[in-house]
C-alpha positions as CSV (number, residue, x, y, z in Angstrom):
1,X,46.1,59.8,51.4
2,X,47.9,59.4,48.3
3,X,45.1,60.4,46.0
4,X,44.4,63.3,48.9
5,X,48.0,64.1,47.9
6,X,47.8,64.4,44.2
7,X,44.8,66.6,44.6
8,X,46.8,69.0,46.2
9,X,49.8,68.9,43.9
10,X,47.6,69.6,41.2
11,X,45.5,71.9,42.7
12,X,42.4,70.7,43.5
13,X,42.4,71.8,46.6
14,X,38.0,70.9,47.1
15,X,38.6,67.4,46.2
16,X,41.2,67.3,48.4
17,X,39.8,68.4,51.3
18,X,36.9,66.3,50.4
19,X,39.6,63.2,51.0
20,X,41.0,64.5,54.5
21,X,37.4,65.1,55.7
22,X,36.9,61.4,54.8
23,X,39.8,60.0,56.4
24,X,39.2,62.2,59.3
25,X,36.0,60.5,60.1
26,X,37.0,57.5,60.0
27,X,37.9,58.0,63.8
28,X,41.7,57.5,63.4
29,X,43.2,56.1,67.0
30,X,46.4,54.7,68.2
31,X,44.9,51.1,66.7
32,X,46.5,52.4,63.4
33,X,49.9,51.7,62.7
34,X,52.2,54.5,63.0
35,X,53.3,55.3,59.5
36,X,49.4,55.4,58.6
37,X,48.8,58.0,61.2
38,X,51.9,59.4,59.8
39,X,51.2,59.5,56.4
40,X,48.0,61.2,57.3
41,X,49.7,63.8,58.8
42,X,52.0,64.2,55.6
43,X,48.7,64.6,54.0
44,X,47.8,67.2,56.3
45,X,50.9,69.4,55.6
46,X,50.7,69.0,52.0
47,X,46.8,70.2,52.0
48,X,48.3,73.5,54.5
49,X,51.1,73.9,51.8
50,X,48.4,74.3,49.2
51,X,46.4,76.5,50.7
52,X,48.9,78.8,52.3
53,X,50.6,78.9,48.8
54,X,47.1,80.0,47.6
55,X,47.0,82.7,50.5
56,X,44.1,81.4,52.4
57,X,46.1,81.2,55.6
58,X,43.0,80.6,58.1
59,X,42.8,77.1,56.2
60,X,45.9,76.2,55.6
61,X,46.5,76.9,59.7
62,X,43.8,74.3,60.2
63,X,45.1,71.5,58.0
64,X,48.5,72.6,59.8
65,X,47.6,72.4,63.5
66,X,45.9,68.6,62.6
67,X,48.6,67.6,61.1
68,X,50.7,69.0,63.6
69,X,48.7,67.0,66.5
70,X,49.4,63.7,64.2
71,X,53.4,64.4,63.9
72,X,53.6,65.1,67.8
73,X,52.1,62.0,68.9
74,X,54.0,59.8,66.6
75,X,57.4,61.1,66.8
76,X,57.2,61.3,70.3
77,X,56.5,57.7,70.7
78,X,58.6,55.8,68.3
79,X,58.4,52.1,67.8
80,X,59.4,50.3,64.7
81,X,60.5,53.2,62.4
82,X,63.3,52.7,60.6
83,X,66.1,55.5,60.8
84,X,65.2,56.8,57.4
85,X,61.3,56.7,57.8
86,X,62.0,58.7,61.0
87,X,64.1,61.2,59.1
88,X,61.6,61.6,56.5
89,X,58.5,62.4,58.4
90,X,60.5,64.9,60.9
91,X,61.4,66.4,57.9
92,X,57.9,66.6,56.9
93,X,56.7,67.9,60.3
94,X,59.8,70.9,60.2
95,X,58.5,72.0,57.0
96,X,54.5,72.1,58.3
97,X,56.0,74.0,61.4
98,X,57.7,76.4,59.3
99,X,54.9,77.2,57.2
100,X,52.6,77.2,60.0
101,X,54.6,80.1,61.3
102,X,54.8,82.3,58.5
103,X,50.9,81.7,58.4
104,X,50.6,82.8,62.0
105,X,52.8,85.5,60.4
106,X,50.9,86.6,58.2
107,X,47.7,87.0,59.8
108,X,49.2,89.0,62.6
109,X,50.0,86.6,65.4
110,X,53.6,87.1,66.0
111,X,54.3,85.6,69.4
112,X,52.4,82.0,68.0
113,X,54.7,82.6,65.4
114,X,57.9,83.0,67.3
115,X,56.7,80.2,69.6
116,X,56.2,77.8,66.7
117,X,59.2,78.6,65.1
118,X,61.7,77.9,67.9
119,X,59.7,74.9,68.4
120,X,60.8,73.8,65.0
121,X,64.2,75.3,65.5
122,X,64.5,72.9,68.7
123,X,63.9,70.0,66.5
124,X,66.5,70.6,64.0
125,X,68.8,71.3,67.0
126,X,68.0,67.9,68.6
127,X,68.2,65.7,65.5
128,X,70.5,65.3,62.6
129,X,68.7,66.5,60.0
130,X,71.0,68.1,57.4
131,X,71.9,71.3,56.4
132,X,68.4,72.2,54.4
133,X,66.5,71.7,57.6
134,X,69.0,73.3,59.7
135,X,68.9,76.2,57.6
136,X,65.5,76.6,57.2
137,X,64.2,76.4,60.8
138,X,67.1,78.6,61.8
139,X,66.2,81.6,59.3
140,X,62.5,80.8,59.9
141,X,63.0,81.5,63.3
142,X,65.3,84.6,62.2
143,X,63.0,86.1,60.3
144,X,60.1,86.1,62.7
145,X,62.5,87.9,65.5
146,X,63.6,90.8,63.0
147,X,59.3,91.0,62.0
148,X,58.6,91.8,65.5
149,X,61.5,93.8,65.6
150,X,63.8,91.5,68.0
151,X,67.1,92.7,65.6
152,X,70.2,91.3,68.1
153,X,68.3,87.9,68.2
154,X,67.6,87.7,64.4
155,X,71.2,88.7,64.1
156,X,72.7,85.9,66.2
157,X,70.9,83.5,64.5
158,X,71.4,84.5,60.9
159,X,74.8,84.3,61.6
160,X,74.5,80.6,62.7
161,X,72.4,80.2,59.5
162,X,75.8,81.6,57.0
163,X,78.0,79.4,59.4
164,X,75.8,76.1,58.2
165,X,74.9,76.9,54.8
166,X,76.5,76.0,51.6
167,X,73.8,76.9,49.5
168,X,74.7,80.1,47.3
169,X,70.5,81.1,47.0
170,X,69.9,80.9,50.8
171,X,73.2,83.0,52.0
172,X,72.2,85.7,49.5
173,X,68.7,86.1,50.8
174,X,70.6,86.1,54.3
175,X,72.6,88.6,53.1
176,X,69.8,90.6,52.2
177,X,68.0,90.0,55.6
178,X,71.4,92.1,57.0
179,X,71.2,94.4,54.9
180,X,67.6,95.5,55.5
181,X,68.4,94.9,59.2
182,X,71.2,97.6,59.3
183,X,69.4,100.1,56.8
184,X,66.7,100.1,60.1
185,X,69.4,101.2,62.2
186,X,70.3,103.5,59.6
187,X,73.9,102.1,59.1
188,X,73.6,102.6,55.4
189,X,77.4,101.3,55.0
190,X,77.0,98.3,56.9
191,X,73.6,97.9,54.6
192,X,75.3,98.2,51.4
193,X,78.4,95.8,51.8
194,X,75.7,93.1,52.7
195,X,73.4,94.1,50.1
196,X,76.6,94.0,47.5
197,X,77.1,90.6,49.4
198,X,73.6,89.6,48.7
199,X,74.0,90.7,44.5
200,X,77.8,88.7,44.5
201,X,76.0,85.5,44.8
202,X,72.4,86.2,43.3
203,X,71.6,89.0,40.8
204,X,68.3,89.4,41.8
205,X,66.2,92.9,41.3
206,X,65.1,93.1,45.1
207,X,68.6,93.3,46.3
208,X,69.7,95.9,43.7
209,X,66.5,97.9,44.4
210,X,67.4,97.7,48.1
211,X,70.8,98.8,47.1
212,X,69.8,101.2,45.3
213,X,67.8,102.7,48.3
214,X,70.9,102.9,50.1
215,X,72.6,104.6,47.8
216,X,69.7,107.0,47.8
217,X,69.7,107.7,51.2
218,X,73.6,108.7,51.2
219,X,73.0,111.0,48.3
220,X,75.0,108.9,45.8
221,X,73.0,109.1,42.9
């Protein structure tokens, strides 16, 4: 797993796979200890990472859903983790459901996305993970209501995401998310303060071009 791992990080993605395929075959069963079986599915996530990061979603789905399979039947039956090694890999198996739902995203199947999403957001919720994984599984989850145009819900929840995030990058590009929500409804005021909102914290070209638009739109060349 840990050469599997390195493979992937440097992007050898055909040796990597090479690796899981092996371990795979070995017939892995509830014999193995837990943080093997856990590991694997670490593995898993990190060979979906690579190949959703290289846009081949329909692979990186199937390293995902594995890995997925490994996390489930682990975390639901704990024995002699430790606090911290049961914080880590439910970290670990938040991110690979986040990125399995943009994948699902991505190729078009909203309501698996939505579904795996809230499934990750009901994690967080349960468990005291901190606020990056609070944050993430809440804007995930966000995100995938306003792409299937579900606007009051993405709203409710982005709000919940600014009340529980420190972090100046991620309440800009929550910002943002408002902004392009209310320049739907065509409430170009509303739009602009957030998009200003968004700028205050992050000067970053997509929020002044989607500031821009509204301008635009109100004729304020």
């Amino acid at each position: 797993t840990d050469l599997a791992l390195i493979y992937f990080e440097n992007g050898k993605y055909a040796d990597g796979s090479i690796l899981i395929e092996e371990i795979l075959s070995i017939g892995v069963n509830d014999d193995f200890p837990q943080t093997t079986q856990l590991n694997i599915a670490s593995t898993l996530f990190a060979a979906g990472k690579s190949y959703m990061d290289n846009g081949n979603y329909d692979k990186a789905i199937d390293y995902y859903e594995q890995g997925d399979v490994f996390f489930k039947k682990n975390l639901n039956n704990i024995n002699n983790l430790s606090h911290s090694t049961l914080i880590k890999f439910k970290g670990s198996h938040i991110s690979l459901l986040t990125g399995l739902s943009t994948c699902y995203s991505n190729i078009g199947k909203n309501e698996s996305s939505i579904k795996v999403a809230d499934e990750a957001y009901k994690i967080v919720m349960e468990n005291n993970l901190g606020e990056e994984f609070t944050t993430l599984c809440i804007t995930q989850l966000a995100t995938m209501y306003l792409c299937n145009n579900q606007e009051s819900k993405a709203i409710n929840l982005y709000n919940d995401a600014i009340a529980n995030c420190s972090n100046t990058i991620t309440k800009a590009r929550i910002y943002n998310s408002f902004g392009i929500i209310y320049s739907k409804d065509t409430k170009s005021n509303e739009a602009i303060e957030y998009f200003k909102k968004a700028i205050s914290l992050v000067n970053d070209p997509i929020y002044l071009h989607n500031l821009s638009i509204c301008y635009s739109e109100r004729q304020k060349y």
